[in-house]
N, C-alpha and C positions, 0 to 999 in steps of 0.2 A: 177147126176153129178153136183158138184157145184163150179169147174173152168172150163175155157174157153176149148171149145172142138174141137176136128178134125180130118182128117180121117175118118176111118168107124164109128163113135158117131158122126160128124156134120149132119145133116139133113136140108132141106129148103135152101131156100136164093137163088136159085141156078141164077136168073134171075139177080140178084142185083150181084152177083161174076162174069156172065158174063160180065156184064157191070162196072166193076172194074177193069177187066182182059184187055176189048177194053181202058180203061182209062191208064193205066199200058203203053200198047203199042201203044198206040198215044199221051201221056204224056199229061194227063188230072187230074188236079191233084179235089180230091172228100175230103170231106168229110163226116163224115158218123156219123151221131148222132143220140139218142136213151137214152131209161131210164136206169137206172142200169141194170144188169144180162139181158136185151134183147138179147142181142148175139154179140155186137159189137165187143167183145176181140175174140169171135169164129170166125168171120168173117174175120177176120184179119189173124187169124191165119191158117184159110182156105186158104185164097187166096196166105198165104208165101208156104204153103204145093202145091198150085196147079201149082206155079209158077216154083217150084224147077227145073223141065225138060228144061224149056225155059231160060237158061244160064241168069235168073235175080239173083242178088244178095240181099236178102231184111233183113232189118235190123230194129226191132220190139223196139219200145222205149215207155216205160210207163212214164208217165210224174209225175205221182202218188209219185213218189219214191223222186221228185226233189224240192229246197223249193220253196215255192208261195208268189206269188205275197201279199205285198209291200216289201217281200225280192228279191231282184234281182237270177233268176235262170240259166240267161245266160251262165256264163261262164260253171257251172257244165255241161249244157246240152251240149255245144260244147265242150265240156275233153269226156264226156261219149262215146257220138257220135262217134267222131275221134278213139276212142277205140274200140266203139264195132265196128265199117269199118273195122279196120284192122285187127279184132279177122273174120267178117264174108268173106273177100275180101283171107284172111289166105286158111278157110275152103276149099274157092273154088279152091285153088291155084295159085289165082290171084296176082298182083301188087299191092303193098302197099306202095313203095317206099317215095315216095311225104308226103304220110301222115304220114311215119315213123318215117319223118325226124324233123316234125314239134315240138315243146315244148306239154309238157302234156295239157298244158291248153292254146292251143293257142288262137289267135282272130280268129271273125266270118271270116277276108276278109281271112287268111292266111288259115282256113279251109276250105271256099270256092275254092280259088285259086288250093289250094292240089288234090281239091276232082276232079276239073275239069279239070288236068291234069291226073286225073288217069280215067275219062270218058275215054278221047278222046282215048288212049291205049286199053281199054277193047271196045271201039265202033268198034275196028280192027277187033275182033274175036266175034262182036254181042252180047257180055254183055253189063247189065242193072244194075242199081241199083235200088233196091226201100226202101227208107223209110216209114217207119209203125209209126203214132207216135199217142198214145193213150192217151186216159184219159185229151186231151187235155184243160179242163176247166178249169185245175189246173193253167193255163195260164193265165183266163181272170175271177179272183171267184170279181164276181161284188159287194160282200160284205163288201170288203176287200180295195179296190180301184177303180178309177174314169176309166174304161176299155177304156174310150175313148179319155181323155187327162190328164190321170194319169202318175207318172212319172216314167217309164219303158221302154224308149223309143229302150231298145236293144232289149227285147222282138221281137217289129215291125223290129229291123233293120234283125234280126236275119231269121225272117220269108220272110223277103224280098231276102235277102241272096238264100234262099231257091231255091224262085220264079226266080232269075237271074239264077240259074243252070240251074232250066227249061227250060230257054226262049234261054241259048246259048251252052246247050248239047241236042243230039240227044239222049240218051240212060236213062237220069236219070227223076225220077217223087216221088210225094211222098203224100203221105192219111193221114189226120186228120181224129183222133177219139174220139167222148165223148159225154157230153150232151147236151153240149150248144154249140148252131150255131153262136153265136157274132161271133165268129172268124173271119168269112167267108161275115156275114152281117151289120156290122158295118163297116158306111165307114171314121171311125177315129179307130186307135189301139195307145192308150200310144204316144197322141201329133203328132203322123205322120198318113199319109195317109194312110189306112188299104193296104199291098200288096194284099189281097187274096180276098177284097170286089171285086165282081162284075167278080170275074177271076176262083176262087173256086167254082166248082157246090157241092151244101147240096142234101143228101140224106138222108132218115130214115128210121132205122132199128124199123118195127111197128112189133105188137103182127105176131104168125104164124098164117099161112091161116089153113082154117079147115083141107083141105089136105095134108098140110106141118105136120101139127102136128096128124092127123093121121098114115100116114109114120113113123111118128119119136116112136110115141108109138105102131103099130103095130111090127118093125122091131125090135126092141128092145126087146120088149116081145115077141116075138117069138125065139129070141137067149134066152130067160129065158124061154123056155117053156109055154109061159101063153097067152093063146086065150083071144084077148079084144072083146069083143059084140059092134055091132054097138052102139047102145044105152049108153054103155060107154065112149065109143069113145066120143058121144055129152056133156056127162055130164063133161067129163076130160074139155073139149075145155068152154063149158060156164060158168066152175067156174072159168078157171084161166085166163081167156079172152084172151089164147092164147099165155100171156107173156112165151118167152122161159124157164123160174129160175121156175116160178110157176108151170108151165106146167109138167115138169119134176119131179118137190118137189113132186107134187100131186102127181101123177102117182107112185111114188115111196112109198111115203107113201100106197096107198093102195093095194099096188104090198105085202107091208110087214105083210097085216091081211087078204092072201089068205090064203086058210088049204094048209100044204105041206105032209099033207098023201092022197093026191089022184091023181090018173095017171095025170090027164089032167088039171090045174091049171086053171079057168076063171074070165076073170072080165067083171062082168058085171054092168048095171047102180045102181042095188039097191049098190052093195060093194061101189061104189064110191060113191052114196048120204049119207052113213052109217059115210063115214070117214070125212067128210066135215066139222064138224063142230070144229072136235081135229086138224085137217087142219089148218085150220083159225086160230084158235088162237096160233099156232105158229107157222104160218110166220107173223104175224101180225108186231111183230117189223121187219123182213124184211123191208116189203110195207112202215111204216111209212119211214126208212131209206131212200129209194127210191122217199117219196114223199119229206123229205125234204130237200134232194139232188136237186130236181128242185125249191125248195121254196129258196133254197143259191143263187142259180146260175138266176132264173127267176124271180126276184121280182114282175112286172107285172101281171107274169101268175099266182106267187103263191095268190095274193088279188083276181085277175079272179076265179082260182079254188074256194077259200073259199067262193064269191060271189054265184057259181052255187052250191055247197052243203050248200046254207040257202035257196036259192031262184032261182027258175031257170026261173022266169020272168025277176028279177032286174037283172040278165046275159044276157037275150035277150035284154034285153033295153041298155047295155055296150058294147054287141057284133059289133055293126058298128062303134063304135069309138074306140076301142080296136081291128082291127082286126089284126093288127100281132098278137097279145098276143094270139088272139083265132084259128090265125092257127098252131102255135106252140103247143099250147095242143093240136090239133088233132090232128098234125103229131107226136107228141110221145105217140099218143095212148092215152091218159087222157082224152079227153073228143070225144065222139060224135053229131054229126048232123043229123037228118033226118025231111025234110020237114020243114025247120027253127027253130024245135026244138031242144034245146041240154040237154043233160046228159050225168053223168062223167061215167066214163069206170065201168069194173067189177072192174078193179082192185082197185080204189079208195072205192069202194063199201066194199072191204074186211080189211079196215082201223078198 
């Protein structure tokens, strides 16, 4: 699979969707960051799937699509918005009224105002709304402009906006998704005072556990017919250190040089060491993609990374005065710690 998955294809995560789900309905609002193709668009799209039963309404917005930052993206995203409400509020047969009435491209307060008059109607009969809004970096690409007193300042009003739904409806909440945590950690956004520092709990979406990603290739290959060997299993998990896009790339690639003239299909660890190496080298531009998607967005962390792949002394001598930069690459999986020493993931490994 190499778009976002769900239903019977999502696998893992399941402890981190609980706790989205308790976030959801005590209106917590999360965000959830993670390296490319980790799983964050699955995740989301999990959690719109799981919530369908529970009269929430949730509304999935890729920020991807909208322009960035030092062009202003405001107004597209509140015309979008207010459209796809009333296309998802439609679905459910809900009240639209308010927002129906508003201009295609209204202001933040007039979309605010609309939306919060169509809360308080749907809090009658125990609907929710939830906004999904992904790909959020596109918000804050720190290459581009000063994220902190750069001049965007609707950006911050717009997210504030947000945050005042929260604090004065009972039924609405809403998730930021992407790679970069500024969002949420920075306590300046575009000249004002960040809404979402210190109010927004960050989560990350890390490589699958061994067990997660067992499931996920056992269960699979068994709808395909194909017996994986323990010892495969270990070899899938330490080449592709677990990331969801690898994990699965792999696995598939070697799924495609079993014989398919024999009853019972196996893979075992030789098939997978066999294919490792035609592997690697094409997803290699993947990984680079990937790494320097955090090199755009993490200036700091990207010098840190290059620092620990010359020398992984003159990193330990930077690591105490750098240490946000160096929790941020272990919480997106790039680099490891053990007994104060570091080294960078498999996945940089396959660069």
């Amino acid at each position: 699979m190499t778009t976002p998955v769900y239903g019977a294809s999502f696998f893992g995560r399941r402890t981190l969707l609980q706790s989205m789900r308790d976030d959801v309905f005590n209106q917590r609002v999360t965000g959830v960051f993670g390296l490319r193709k980790s799983g964050k668009t699955s995740i989301l799209m999990q959690l719109k799937e799981e919530l369908q039963e529970d009269k929430v309404v949730t509304v999935l917005m890729d920020l991807e699509a909208f322009p960035s930052p030092p062009e202003d993206p405001t107004d597209d995203i509140v015309s979008d918005l207010r459209r796809r409400l009333i296309a998802e509020l439609k679905a459910h047969k809900l009240r639209t009224q308010e927002l129906s009435q508003l201009q295609e491209r209204p202001s933040i307060l007039d979309l605010k105002n609309a939306l919060q008059a169509i809360l308080k109607h749907l809090h009658k009969d125990g609907h929710r709304i939830l906004l999904l809004l992904d790909e959020i970096e596109y918000l804050t690409p720190a290459d581009r402009i000063d994220i902190a007193e750069g001049d965007m300042p609707r950006i911050a009003q717009l997210l504030s906006a947000l945050r005042s739904i929260v604090q004065e409806s009972e039924n609405f909440t809403f998730v930021l998704s992407g790679l970069t945590s500024a969002i949420v950690e920075g306590g300046r956004l575009y000249g004002r005072p960040n809404p979402l520092f210190s109010w927004a709990k960050a989560v990350y979406v890390k490589p699958l556990e061994r067990e997660e990603a067992d499931d996920l290739a056992s269960t699979v290959g068994g709808k395909m017919g194909i017996q994986i060997e323990p010892g495969a299993l270990e070899a899938l998990h330490e080449a592709s250190g677990g990331h969801a896009y690898l994990y699965r790339n792999l696995s598939s690639a070697v799924v495609q040089h079993l014989p398919t003239d024999v009853f019972q299909r196996t893979m075992t660890r030789a098939s997978v060491l066999t294919e490792l190496d035609d592997w690697k080298s094409r997803v290699q531009g993947n990984i680079e993609e990937m790494v320097q998607h955090v090199k755009r967005y993490y200036a700091n962390e990207a010098v840190m990374l290059d620092v620990l792949m010359d020398s992984a002394a003159d990193f330990k001598e930077l690591a105490s005065s750098e240490h946000v930069a160096v929790r941020r690459l272990k919480d997106l999986g790039l680099i490891h710690e053990q007994d104060g020493e570091f080294e960078v993931s498999v996945i940089l490994e396959l660069v």
